[in-house]
TORPA-4810 file (N, C-alpha, C, O; in nm, 3 decimals):
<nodes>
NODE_1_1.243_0.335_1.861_1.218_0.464_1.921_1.067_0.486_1.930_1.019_0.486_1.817_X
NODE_2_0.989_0.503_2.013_0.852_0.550_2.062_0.802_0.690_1.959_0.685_0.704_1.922_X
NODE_3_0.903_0.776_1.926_0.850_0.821_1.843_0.790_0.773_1.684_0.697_0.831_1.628_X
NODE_4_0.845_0.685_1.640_0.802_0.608_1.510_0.663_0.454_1.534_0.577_0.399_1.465_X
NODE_5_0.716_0.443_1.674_0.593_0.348_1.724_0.472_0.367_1.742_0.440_0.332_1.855_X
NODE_6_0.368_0.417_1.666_0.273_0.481_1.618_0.225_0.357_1.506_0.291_0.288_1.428_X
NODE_7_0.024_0.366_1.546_-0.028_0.299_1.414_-0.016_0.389_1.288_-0.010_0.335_1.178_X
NODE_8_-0.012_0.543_1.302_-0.004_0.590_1.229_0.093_0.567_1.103_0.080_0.520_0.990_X
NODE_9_0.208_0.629_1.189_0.341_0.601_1.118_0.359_0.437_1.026_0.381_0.419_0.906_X
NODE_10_0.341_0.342_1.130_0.338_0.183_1.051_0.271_0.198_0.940_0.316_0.172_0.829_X
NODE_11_0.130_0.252_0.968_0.084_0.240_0.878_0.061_0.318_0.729_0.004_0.270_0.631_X
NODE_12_0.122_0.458_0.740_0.195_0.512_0.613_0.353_0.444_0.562_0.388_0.426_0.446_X
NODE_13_0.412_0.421_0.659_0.529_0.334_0.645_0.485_0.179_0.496_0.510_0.160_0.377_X
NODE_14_0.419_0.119_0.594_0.335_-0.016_0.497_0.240_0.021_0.430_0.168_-0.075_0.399_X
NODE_15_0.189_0.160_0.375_0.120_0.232_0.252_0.199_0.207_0.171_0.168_0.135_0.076_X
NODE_16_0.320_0.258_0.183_0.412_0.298_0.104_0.448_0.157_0.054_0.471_0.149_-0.067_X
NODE_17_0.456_0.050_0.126_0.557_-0.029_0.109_0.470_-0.105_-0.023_0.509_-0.159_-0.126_X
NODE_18_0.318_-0.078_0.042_0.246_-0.188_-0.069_0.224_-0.102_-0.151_0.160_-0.159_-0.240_X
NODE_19_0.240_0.014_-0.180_0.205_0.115_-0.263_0.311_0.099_-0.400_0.290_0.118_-0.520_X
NODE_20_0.430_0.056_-0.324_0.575_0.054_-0.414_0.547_-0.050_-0.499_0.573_-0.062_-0.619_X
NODE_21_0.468_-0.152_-0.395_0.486_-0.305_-0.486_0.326_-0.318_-0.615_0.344_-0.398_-0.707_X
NODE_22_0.241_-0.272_-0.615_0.156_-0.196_-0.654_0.223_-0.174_-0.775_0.215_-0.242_-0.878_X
NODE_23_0.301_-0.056_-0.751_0.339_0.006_-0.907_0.437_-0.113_-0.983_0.424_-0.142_-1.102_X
NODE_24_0.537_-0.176_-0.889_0.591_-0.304_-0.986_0.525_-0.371_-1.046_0.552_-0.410_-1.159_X
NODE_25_0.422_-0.399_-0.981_0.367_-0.515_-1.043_0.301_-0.498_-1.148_0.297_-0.577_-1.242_X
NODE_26_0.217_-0.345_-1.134_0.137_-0.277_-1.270_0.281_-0.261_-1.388_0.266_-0.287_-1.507_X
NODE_27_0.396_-0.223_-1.339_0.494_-0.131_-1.439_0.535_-0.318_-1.530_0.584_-0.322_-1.644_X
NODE_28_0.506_-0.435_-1.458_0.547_-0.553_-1.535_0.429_-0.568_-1.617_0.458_-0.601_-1.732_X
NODE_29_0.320_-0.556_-1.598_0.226_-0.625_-1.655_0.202_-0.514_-1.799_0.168_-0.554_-1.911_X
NODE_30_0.226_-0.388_-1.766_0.245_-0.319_-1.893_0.390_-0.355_-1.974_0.397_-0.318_-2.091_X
NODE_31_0.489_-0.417_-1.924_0.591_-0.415_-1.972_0.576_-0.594_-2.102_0.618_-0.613_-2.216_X
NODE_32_0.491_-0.690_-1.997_0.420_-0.773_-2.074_0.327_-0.758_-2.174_0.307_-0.863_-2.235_X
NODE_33_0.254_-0.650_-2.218_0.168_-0.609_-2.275_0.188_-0.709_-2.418_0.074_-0.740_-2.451_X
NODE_34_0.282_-0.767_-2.510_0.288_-0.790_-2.621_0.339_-0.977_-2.564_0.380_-1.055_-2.650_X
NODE_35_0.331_-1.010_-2.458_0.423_-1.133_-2.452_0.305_-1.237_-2.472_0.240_-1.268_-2.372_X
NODE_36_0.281_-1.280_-2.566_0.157_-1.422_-2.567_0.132_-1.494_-2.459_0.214_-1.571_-2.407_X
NODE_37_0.028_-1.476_-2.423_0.008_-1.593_-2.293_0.010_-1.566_-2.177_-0.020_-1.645_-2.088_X
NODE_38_0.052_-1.422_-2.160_0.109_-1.346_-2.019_-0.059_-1.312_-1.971_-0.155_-1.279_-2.041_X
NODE_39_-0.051_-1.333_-1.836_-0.202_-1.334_-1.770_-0.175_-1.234_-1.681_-0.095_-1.264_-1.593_X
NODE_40_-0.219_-1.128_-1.681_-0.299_-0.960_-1.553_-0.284_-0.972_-1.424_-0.385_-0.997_-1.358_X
NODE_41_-0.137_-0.955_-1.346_-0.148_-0.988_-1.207_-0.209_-0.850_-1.178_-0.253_-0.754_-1.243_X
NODE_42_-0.188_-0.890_-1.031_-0.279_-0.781_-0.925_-0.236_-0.781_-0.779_-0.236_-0.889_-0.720_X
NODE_43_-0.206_-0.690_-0.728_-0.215_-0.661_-0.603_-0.330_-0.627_-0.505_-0.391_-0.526_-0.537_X
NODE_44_-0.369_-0.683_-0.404_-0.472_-0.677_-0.308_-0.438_-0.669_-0.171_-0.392_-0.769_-0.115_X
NODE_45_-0.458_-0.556_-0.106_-0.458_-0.581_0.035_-0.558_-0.507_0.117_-0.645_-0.430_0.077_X
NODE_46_-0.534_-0.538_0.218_-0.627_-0.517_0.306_-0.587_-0.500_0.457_-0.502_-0.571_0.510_X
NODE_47_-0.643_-0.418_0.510_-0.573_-0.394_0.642_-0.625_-0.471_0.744_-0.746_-0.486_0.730_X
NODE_48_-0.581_-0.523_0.837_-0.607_-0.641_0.941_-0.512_-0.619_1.075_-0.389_-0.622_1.088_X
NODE_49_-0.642_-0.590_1.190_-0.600_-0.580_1.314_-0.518_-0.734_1.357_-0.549_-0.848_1.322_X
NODE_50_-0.434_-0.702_1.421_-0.362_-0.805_1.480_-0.433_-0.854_1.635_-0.428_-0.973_1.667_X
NODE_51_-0.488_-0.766_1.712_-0.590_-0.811_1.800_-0.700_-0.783_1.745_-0.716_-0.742_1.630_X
NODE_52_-0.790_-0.804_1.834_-0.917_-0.773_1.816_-1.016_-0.658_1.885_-1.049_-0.677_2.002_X
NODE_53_-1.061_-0.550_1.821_-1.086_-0.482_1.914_-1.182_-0.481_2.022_-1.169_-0.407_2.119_X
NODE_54_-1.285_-0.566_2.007_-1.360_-0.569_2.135_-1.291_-0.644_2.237_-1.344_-0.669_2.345_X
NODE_55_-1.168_-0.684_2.204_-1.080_-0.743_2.341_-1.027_-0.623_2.427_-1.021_-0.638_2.549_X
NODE_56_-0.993_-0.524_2.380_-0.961_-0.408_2.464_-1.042_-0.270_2.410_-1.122_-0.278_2.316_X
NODE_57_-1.008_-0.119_2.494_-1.101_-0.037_2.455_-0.960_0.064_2.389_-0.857_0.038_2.452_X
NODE_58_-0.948_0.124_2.325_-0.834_0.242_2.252_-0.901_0.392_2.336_-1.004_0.458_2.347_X
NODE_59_-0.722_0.384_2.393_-0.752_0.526_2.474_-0.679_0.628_2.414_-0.569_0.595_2.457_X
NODE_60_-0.652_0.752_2.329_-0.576_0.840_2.288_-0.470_0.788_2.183_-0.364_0.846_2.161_X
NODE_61_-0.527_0.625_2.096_-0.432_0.626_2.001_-0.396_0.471_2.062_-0.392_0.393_1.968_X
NODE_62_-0.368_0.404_2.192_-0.328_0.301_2.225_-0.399_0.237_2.300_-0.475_0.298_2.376_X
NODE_63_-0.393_0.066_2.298_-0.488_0.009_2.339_-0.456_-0.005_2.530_-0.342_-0.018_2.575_X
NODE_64_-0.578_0.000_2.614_-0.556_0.018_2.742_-0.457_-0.121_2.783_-0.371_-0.121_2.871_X
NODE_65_-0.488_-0.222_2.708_-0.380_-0.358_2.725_-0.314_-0.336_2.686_-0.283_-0.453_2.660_X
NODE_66_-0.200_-0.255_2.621_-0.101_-0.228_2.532_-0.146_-0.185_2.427_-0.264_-0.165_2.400_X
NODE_67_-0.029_-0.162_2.343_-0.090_-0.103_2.165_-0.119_-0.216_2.088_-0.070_-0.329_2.081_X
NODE_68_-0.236_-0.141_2.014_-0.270_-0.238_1.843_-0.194_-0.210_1.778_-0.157_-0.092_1.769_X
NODE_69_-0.126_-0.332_1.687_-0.092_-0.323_1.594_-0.168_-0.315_1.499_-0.273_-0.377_1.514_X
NODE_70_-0.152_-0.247_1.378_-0.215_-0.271_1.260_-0.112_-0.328_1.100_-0.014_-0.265_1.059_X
NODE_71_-0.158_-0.438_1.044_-0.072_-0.470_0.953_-0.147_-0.447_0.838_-0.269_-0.462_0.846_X
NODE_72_-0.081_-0.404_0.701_-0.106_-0.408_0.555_-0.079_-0.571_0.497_0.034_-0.605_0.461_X
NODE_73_-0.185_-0.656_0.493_-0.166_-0.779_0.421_-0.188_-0.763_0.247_-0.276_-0.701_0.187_X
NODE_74_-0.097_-0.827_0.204_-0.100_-0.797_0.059_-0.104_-0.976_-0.003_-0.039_-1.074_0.032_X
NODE_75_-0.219_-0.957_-0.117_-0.205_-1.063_-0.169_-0.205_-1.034_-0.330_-0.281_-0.963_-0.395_X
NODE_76_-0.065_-1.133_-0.386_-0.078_-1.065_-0.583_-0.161_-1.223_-0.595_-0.141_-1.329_-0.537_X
NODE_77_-0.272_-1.178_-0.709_-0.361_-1.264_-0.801_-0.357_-1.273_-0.947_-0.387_-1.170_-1.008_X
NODE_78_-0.331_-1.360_-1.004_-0.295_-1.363_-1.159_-0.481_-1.340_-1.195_-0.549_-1.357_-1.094_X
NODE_79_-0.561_-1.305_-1.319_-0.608_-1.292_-1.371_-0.610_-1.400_-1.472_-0.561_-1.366_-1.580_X
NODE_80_-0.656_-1.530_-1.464_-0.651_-1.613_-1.588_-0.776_-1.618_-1.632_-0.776_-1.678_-1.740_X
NODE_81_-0.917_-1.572_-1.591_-1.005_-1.583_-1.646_-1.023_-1.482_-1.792_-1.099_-1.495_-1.889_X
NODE_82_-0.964_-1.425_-1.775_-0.967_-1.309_-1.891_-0.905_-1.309_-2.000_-0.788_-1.298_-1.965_X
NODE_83_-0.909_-1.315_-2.123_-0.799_-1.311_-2.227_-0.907_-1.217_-2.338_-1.018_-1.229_-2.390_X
NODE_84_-0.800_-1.128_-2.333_-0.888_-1.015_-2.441_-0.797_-0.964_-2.577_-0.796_-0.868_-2.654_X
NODE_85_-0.740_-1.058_-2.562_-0.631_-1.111_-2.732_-0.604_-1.248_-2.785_-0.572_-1.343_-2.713_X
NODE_86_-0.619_-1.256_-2.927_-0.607_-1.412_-2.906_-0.464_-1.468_-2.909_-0.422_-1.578_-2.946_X
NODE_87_-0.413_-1.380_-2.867_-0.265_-1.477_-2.803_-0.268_-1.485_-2.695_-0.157_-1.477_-2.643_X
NODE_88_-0.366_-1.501_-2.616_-0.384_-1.477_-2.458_-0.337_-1.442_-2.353_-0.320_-1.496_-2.243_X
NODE_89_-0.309_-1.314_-2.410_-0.247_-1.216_-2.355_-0.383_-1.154_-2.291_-0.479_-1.156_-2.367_X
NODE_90_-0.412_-1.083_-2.125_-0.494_-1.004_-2.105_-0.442_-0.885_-2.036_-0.504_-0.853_-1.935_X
NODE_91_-0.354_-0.821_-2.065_-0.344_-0.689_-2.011_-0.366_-0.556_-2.112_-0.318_-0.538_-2.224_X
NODE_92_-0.458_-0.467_-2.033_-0.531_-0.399_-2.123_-0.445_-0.265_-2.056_-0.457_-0.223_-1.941_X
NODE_93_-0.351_-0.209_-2.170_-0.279_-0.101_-2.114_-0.345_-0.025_-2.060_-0.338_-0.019_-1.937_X
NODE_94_-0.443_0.067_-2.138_-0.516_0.165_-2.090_-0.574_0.149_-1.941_-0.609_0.251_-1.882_X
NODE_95_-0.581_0.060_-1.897_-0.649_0.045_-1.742_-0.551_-0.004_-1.662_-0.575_-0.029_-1.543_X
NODE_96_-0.420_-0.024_-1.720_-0.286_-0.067_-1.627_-0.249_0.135_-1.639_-0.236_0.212_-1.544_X
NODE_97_-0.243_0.161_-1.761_-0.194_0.267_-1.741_-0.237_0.371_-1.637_-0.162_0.458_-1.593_X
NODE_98_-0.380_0.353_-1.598_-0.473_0.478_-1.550_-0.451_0.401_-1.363_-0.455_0.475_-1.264_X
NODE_99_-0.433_0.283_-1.355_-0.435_0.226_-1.245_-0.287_0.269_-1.202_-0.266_0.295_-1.084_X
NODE_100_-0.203_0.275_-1.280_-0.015_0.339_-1.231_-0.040_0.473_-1.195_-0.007_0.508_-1.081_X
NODE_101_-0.094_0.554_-1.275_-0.084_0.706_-1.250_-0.175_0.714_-1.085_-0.127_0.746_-0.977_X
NODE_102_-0.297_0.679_-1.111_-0.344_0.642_-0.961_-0.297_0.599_-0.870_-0.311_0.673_-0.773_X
NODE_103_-0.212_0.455_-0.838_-0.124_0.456_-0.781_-0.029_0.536_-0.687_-0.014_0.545_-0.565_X
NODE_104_0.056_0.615_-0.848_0.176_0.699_-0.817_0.119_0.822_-0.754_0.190_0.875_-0.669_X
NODE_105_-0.018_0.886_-0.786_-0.075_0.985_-0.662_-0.117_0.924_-0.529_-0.107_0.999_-0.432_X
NODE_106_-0.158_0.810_-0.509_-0.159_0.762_-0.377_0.006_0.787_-0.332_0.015_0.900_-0.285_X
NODE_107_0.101_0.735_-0.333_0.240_0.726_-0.314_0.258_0.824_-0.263_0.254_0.832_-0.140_X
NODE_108_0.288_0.945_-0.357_0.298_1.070_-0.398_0.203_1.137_-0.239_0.234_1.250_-0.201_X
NODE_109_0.127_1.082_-0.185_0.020_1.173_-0.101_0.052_1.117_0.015_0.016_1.187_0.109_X
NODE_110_0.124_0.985_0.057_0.171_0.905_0.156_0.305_0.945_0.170_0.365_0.921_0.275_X
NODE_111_0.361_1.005_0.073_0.504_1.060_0.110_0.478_1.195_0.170_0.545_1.239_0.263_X
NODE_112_0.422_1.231_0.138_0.392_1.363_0.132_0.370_1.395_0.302_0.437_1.475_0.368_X
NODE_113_0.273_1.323_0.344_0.211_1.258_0.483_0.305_1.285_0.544_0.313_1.394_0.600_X
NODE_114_0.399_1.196_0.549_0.532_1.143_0.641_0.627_1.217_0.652_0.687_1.236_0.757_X
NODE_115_0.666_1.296_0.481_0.753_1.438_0.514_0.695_1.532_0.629_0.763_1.594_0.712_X
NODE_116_0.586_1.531_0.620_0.493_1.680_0.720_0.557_1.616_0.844_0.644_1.667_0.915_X
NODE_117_0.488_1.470_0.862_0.572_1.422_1.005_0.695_1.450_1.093_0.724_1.483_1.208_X
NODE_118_0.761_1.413_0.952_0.893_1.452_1.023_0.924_1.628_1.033_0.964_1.687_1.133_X
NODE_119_0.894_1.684_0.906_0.887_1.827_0.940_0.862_1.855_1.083_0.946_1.927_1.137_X
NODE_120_0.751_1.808_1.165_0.686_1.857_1.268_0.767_1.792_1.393_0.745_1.824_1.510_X
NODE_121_0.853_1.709_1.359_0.933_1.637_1.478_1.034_1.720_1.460_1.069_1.774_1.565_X
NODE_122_1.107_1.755_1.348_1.209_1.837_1.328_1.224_1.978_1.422_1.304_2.034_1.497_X
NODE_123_1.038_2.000_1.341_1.046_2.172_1.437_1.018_2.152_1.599_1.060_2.254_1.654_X
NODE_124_0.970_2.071_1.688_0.945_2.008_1.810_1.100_2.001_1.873_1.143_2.019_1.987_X
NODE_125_1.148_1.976_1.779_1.321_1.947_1.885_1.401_2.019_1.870_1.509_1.995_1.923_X
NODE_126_1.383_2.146_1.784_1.473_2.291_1.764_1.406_2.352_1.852_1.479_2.395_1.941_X
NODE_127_1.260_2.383_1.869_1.204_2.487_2.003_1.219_2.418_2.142_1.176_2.480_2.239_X
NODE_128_1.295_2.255_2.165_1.282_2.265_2.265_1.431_2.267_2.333_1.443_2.279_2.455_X
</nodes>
């Protein structure tokens, strides 16, 4: 549907998605906190045009050749340089912990986003 076909939308859509995986991955690495040997993953992404933009010019949101896509690339990285126990264990709750709650307000502010969205599509098709 053209209404959800939006960079916008994709791209709170795939906030969310890496946002979700984000908190798994923090909610394991605290859940490892005591397991010997367990090494600090991580989530990384980064957003990456699928064209390029000096190939076309963006008129009102879409590209004059068609639309840009925009994708959320996510990459998880173990942490083996670090061991800050000598069972080499490196996950340091306190900064898994403060990195989840952070997280869960990003989430929390991307949902939030998308409810208004639809709110506003909701009220758009009762007045018309």
């Amino acid at each position: 549907m053209a209404l959800f076909n939006t960079n916008a939308f994709r791209i709170t859509e795939q906030g969310l998605s890496v946002l979700w995986q984000k908190q798994q991955i923090i909610s394991q690495n605290i859940a490892n906190q005591n397991t010997p040997g367990y090494n600090c993953k991580y989530l990384d992404f980064y957003a990456v045009l699928k064209d390029r933009l000096e190939n076309s010019s963006v008129i009102g949101g879409k590209a004059a050749s068609g639309s840009k896509q925009v994708e959320l690339v996510t990459k998880v990285y173990v942490d083996d340089d670090t061991n800050t126990q000598p069972d080499g264990n490196n996950v340091d709750v306190d900064s898994q912990s403060n990195e989840l709650a952070k997280v869960q307000l990003q989430y929390q502010a991307l949902k939030n986003q998308m409810n208004g969205e639809f709110t506003r599509l909701r009220s758009a098709m009762k007045t018309t």
